[in-house]
C-alpha positions in Angstrom: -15.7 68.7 -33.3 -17.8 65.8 -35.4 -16.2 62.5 -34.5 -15.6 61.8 -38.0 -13.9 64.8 -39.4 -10.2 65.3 -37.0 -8.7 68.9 -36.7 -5.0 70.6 -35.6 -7.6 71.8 -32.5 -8.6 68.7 -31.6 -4.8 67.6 -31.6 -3.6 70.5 -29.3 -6.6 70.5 -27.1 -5.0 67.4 -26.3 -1.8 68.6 -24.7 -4.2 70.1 -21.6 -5.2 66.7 -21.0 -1.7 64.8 -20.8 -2.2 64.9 -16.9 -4.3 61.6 -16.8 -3.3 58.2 -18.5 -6.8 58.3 -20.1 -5.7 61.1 -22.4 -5.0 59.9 -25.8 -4.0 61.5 -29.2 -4.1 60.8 -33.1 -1.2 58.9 -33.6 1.2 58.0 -36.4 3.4 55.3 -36.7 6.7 53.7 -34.9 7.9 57.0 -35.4 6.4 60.7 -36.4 8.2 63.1 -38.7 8.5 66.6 -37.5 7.2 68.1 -40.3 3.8 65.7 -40.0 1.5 65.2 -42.8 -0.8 68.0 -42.0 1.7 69.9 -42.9 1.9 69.1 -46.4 0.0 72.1 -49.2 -1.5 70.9 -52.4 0.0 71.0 -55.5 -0.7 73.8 -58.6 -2.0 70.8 -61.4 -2.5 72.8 -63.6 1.1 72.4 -65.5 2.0 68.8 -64.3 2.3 66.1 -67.0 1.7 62.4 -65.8 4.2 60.4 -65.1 4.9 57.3 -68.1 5.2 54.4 -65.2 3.8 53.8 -61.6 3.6 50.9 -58.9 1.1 50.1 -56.8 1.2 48.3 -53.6 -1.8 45.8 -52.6 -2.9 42.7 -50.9 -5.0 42.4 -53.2 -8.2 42.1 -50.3 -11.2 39.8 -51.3 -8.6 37.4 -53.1 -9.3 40.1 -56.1 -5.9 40.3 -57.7 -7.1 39.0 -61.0 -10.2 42.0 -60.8 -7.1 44.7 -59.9 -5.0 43.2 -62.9 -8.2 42.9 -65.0 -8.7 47.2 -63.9 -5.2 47.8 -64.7 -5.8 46.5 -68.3 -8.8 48.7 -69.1 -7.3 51.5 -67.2 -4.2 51.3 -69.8 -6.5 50.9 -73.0 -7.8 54.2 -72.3 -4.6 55.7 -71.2 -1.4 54.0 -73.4 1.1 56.0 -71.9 0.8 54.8 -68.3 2.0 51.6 -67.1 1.0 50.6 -63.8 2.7 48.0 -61.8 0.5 45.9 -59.4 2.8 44.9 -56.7 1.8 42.1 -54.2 3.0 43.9 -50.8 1.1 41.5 -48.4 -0.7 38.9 -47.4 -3.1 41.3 -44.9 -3.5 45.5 -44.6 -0.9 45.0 -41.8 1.5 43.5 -44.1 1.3 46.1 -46.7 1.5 48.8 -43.9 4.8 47.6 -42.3 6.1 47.5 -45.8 5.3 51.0 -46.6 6.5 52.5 -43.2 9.8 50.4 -43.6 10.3 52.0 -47.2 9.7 55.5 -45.8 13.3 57.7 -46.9 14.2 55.0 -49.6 13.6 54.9 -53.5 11.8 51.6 -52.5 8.0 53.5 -51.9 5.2 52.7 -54.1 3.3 55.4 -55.7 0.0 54.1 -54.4 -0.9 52.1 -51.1 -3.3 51.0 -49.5 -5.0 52.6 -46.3 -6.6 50.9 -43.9 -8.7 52.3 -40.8 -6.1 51.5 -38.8 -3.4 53.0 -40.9 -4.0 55.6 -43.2 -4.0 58.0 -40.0 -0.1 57.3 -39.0 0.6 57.8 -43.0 -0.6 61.3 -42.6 0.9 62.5 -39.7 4.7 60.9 -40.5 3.9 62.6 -43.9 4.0 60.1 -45.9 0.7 60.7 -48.1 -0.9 63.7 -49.4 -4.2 65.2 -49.1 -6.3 64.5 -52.5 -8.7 67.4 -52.6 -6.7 69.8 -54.8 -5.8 66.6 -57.1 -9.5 65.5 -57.0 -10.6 69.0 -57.7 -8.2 69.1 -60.9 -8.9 65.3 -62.2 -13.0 66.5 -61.9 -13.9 63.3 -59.9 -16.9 63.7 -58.8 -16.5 63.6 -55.0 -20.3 63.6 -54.5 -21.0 60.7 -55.7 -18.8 58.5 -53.2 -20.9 57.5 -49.9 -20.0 60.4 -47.5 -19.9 57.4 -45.0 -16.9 55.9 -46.1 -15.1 59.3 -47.7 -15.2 61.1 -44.7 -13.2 58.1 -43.0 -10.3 59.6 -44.0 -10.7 63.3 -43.0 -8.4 65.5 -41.2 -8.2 68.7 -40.5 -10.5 69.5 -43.4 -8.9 67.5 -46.2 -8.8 64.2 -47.0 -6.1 62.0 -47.5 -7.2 58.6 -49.0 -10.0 57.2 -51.3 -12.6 54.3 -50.3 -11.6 51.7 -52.2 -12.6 47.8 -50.7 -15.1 49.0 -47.8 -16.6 46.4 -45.5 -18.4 46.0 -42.7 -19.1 42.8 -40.2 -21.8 40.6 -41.4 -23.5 37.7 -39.3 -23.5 34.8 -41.5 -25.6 31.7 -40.8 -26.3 28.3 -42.0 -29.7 28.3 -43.3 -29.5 23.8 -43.4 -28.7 24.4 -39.7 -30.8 27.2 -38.7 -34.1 24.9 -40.8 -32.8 21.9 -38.5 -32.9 24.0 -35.4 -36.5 24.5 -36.1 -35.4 28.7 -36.4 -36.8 30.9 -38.7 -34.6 31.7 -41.4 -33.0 35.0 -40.5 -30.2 36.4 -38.3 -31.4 37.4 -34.6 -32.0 40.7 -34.1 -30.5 40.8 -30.8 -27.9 38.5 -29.0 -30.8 37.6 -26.1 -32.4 35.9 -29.5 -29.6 34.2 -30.1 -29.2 32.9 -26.8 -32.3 31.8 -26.6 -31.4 30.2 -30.1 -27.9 28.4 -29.4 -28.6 25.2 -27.1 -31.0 24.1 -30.2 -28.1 25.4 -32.7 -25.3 23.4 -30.7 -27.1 20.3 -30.6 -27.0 20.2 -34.1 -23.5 21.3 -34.8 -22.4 19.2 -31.8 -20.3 22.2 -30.3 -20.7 25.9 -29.9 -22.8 27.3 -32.4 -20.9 30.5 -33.0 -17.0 31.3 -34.3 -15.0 34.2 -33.1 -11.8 35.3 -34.8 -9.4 36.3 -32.8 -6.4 37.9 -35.2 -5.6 42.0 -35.4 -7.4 44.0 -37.1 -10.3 41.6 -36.8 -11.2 41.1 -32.8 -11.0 44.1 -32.0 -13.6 45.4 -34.9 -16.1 42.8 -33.9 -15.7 43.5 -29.9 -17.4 46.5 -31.3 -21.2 45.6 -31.9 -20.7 44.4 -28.4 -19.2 46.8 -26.7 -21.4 50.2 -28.6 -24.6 47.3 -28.2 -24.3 47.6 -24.6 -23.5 51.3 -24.6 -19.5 51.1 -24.1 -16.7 52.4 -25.8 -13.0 52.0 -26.4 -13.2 55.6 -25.9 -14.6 59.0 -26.1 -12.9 61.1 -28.6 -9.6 61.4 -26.8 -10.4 59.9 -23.5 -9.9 56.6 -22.8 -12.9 54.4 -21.5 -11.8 50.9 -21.0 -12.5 51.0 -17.5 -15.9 52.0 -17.8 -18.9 50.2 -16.6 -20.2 49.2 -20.0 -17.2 48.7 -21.7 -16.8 46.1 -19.1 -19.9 44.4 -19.3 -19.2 43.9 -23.2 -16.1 42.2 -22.2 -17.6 39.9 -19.1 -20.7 39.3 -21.5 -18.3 37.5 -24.4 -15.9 36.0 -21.7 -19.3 34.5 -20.6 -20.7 33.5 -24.2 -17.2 31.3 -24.6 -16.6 30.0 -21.5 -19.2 29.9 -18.9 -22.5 29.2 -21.6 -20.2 27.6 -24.1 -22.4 29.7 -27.0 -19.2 30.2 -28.7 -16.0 29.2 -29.7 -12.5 31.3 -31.1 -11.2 29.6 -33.6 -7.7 27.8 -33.5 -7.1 27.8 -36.9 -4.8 31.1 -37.4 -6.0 34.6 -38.9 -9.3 33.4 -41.1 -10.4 30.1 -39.2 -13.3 31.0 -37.9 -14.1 32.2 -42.0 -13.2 28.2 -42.7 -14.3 26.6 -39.9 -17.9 28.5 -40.9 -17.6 27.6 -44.8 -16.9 23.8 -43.5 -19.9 23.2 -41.2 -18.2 23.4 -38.3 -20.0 26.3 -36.5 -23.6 27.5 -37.3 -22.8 30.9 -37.5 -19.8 33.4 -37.5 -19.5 37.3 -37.6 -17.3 38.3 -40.6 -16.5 40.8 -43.2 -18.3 41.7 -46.3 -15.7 41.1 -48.0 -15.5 37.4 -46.8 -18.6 37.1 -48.8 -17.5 35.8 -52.2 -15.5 33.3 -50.4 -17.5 31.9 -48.4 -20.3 31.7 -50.9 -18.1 29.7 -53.3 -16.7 27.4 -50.5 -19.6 26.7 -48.2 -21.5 23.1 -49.4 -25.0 24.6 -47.8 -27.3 27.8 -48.4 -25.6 31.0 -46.6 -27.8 33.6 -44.9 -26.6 37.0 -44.1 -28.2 39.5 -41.8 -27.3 42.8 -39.6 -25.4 42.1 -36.1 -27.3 41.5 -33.4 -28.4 44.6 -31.3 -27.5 44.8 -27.4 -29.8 46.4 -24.7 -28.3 50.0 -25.9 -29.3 48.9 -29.9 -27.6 48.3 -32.8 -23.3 48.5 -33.1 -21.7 48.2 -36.6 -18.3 49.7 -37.3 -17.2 51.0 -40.8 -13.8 48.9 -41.9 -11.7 47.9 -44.7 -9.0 49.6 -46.8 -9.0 52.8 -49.3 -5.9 53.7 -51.4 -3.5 57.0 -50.8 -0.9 58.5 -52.7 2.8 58.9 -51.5 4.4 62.4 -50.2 7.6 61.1 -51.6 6.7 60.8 -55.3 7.2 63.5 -58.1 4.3 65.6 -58.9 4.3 63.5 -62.1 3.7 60.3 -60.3 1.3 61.5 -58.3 -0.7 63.0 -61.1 -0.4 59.2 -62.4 -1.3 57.6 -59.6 -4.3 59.9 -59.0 -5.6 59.1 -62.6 -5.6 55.4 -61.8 -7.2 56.0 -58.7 -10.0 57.6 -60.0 -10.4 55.0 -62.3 -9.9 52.7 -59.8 -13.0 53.9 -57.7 -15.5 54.9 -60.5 -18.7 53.2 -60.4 -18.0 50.8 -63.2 -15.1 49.2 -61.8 -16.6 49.6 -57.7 -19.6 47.8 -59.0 -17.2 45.3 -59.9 -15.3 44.8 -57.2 -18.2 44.7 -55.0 -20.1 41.8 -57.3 -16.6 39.9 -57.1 -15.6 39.9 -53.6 -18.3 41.1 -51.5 -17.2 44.5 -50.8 -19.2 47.5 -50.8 -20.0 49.7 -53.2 -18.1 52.6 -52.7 -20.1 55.1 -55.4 -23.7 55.9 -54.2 -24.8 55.7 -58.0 -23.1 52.0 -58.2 -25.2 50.7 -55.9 -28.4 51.7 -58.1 -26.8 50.8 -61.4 -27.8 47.9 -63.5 -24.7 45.7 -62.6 -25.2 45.9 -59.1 -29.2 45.7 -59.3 -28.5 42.2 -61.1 -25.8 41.6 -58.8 -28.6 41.9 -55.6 -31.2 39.9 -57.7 -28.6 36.7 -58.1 -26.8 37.2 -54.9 -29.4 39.0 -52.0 -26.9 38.2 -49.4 -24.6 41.2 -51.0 -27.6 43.3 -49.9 -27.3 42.8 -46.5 -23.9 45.0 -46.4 -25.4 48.2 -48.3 -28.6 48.1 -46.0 -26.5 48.1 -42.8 -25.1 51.1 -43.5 -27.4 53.0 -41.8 -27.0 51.7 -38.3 -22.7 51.6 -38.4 -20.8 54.8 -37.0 -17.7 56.1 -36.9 -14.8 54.0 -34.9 -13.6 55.0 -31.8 -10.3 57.1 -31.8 -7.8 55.1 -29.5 -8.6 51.9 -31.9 -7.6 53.9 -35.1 -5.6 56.4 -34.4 -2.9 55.4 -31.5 -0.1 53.6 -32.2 -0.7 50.0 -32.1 -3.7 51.0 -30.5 -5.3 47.6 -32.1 -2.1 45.1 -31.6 -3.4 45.9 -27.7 -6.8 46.0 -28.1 -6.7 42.7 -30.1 -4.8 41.1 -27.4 -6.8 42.6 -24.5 -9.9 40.7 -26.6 -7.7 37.5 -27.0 -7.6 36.9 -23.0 -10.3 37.7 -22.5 -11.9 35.0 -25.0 -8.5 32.8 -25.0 -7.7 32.8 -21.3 -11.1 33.1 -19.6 -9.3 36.2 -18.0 -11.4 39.0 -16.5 -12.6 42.0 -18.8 -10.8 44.8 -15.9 -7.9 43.2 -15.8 -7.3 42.5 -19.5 -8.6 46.2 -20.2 -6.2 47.4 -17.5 -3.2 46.3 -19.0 -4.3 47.4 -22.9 -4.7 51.2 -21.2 -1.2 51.6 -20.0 -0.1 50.2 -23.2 -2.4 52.3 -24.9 -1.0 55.4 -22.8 2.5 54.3 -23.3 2.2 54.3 -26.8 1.0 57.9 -26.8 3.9 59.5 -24.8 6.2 57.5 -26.9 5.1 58.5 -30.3 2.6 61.3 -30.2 3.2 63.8 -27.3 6.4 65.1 -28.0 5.0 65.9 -31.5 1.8 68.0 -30.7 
């Protein structure tokens, strides 16, 4: 079973492993319907009409909501008789997530939502979404043409149940002033022994440590990944749980060392995206962060930004796949739907992807956008939006108990934030985010499968 692409199989082969507490499942949310999302059949198309009026729910990522008003306008010049309400549901994915499994059974739901990696899956399996392949097959979008990376993200069970929409990855971003004062060449390191070897020259510049860490959800434990897979660790193997192996250790000792013992770097104190401003302002020399922090940072930084692939380990490169794409809710009339998935084929077509990506940082989500004139100009004006679309060849698929338990990142994030936060050991910090981890799976997930 490919790592990528989930099955029913995959879900009952787990039962045989419940003996253990390092057997995990696909999860859904706070609480799983009986029925399940892979339950769900397609719709027959053929005689639905579209519906006059639908909402969707965003948080509008890459500051973009004048881009998502801007693609609801030319959306509606081509099609008069839909309206589509953008509805600001969030500040983060989390935000809009909570919203949407709080509005589950009410008239409240939107008709499109947004899906992040570590939601879309509990949408699914509570039943909340539906699986797009007979509504893509009907609205002839051209399913080839989307980077199989990032479709395939939201597979299951041979169907697939969002759209990529703002796709990112982690970027290492670096002060070129800095790196020139260091006497560095300008360019990323290749491996984090470079940068080692780099940072005493990089913090007597910046008078402190030369590299920010962010420690919020959704964001700690996505960057504890290049360390972890770079020194050949895991948060775990399909549905086993490794957080006590060797490696995955090491990752954890090795960062708790980089903050507190070498002083290389720092976690920012300054909520959610302060490591993003403390970078912008000077303050560090270098930060890891999304692609879709790009734009930002570009416009707010008062120096010349470089951008280059994380660091490799002594296992080689580790860059995760991330971001958001947008599904279509279960509890909607077939008219809505048919609505909503008009829009969202608009939404992702290469004109408007091309777009998106030039105006926020985000990837590409179309393999044809990324060759098209607008983004070929784009790369020519701005090469550090380059750097994102070439790294796509070392990132792989994220580990299961990250994305797919319950919570599974609230613990991961918070086994990352004592580590770095508290100076506390990698074993014991681990330790207590696996019998969370396992708790959250009998609670939610076993009785269901």
């Amino acid at each position: 079973m490919a790592p990528s692409e989930l099955s029913r199989r995959g879900l009952l082969r787990l039962s045989a492993l419940l003996g253990g507490s390092a057997a995990l499942a696909a999860c859904g949310g706070p609480s799983i319907s009986e029925s399940g999302g892979a339950a769900q059949s397609d719709i027959d198309w053929s005689g639905v009409q579209p519906a006059s009026q639908i909402t969707w729910w965003s948080n509008h990522p890459g500051t973009s909501i004048e881009m998502e008003k801007e693609y609801i306008r030319r959306f509606q010049e081509q099609n008069p008789g839909i309206t589509v309400n953008l509805v600001t549901a969030g500040k983060n994915y989390d935000e809009v997530a909570q919203r949407f499994q709080a509005a589950a059974g009410t008239d409240n739901t939107p008709d499109l939502v947004g899906a992040s990696d570590v939601w879309w899956f509990r949408y699914m399996i509570n039943g909340q979404i539906i699986p797009l392949d007979g509504l893509a097959q009907h609205l002839q979008i051209d399913i080839a043409d989307y980077n199989p990376i990032f479709y395939e993200d939201y597979a299951f069970d041979g169907r697939h149940w969002a759209l990529p929409y703002a796709r990112s990855t982690p970027l290492f971003y670096y002060n070129r002033g800095v790196w020139q004062q260091a006497g560095l060449p300008d360019r990323a390191p290749e491996t984090w022994d470079e940068f080692e070897r780099w940072a005493p020259a990089l913090a007597q510049v910046v008078g402190g440590s030369p590299l920010g860490l962010g420690t919020g959800t959704s964001w700690a434990a996505w960057w504890f990944c290049n360390f972890m897979w770079g020194r050949g660790g895991a948060y775990s193997q399909e549905w086993t749980l490794t957080l006590d192996g060797q490696e995955t250790l090491d990752a954890g000792e090795y960062v708790r060392a980089l903050v507190h013992d070498k002083q290389f770097a720092a976690p920012s104190q300054g909520g959610d995206d302060g490591y993003v401003a403390d970078f912008s302002a000077g303050v560090t020399a270098c930060t890891m962060a999304s692609t879709g922090s790009l734009r930002g940072i570009l416009e707010q930084a008062q120096f010349e930004v470089g951008t280059g692939f994380l660091p490799k380990g002594p296992a080689g490169p580790g860059c995760p796949t991330g971001g958001t794409g947008v599904a279509i809710a279960s509890s909607k009339t077939p008219e809505q739907q048919l609505a909503a998935g008009m829009f969202l084929k608009f939404l992702t077509e290469p004109e408007q992807t091309a777009h998106f990506s030039a105006g926020t940082g985000y990837m590409p989500v179309r393999t044809s956008a990324v060759d098209s004139p607008d983004m070929q100009a784009v790369f020519a004006e701005t090469p550090q939006a380059r750097t994102a679309v070439d790294q796509l060849a070392t990132t792989r698929v994220q580990d299961w108990v990250r994305t797919f338990v319950p919570s599974g990142d609230q613990y991961l994030t918070t086994a990352i934030q004592k580590i770095v936060l508290q100076n506390e050991g990698a074993a014991s910090a681990f330790a207590a985010a696996a019998t969370e981890i396992t708790t959250s799976y009998e609670q939610n997930v076993a009785r269901y499968i």
